[in-house]
C-alpha positions, 0 to 999 in steps of 0.5 A: 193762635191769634183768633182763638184769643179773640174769639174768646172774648168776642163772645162777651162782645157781642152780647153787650152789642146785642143788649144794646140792639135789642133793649136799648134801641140802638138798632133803629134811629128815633130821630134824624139827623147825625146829632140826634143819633149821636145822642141816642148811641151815647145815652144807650151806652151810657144805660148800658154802662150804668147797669154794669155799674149798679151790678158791680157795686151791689155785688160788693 
């Protein structure tokens, strides 16, 4: 029962995962360093976060 729920949502998961992999590059470090991908994995989420933000807002 458990992972019929979670599979339900896990699609919707894995796309946002894979958006943000393939348009946003977070699959490959652009600079080296903890720091310098800690920054790269925020500003990627940060995008990511701010077009669903755009999307909701224009819907209303």
């Amino acid at each position: 029962m458990y992972e019929k729920q979670v599979s339900k949502k896990r699609y919707k998961i894995e796309a946002k995962n894979s958006e943000l992999k393939h348009r946003h590059g977070y699959n490959v470090a652009n600079s080296s360093g903890l720091v310098g991908m800690q920054l790269q994995g925020a500003m990627a989420i940060f995008t990511v976060n701010l077009k669903r933000i755009l999307k909701l807002i224009d819907q209303k």
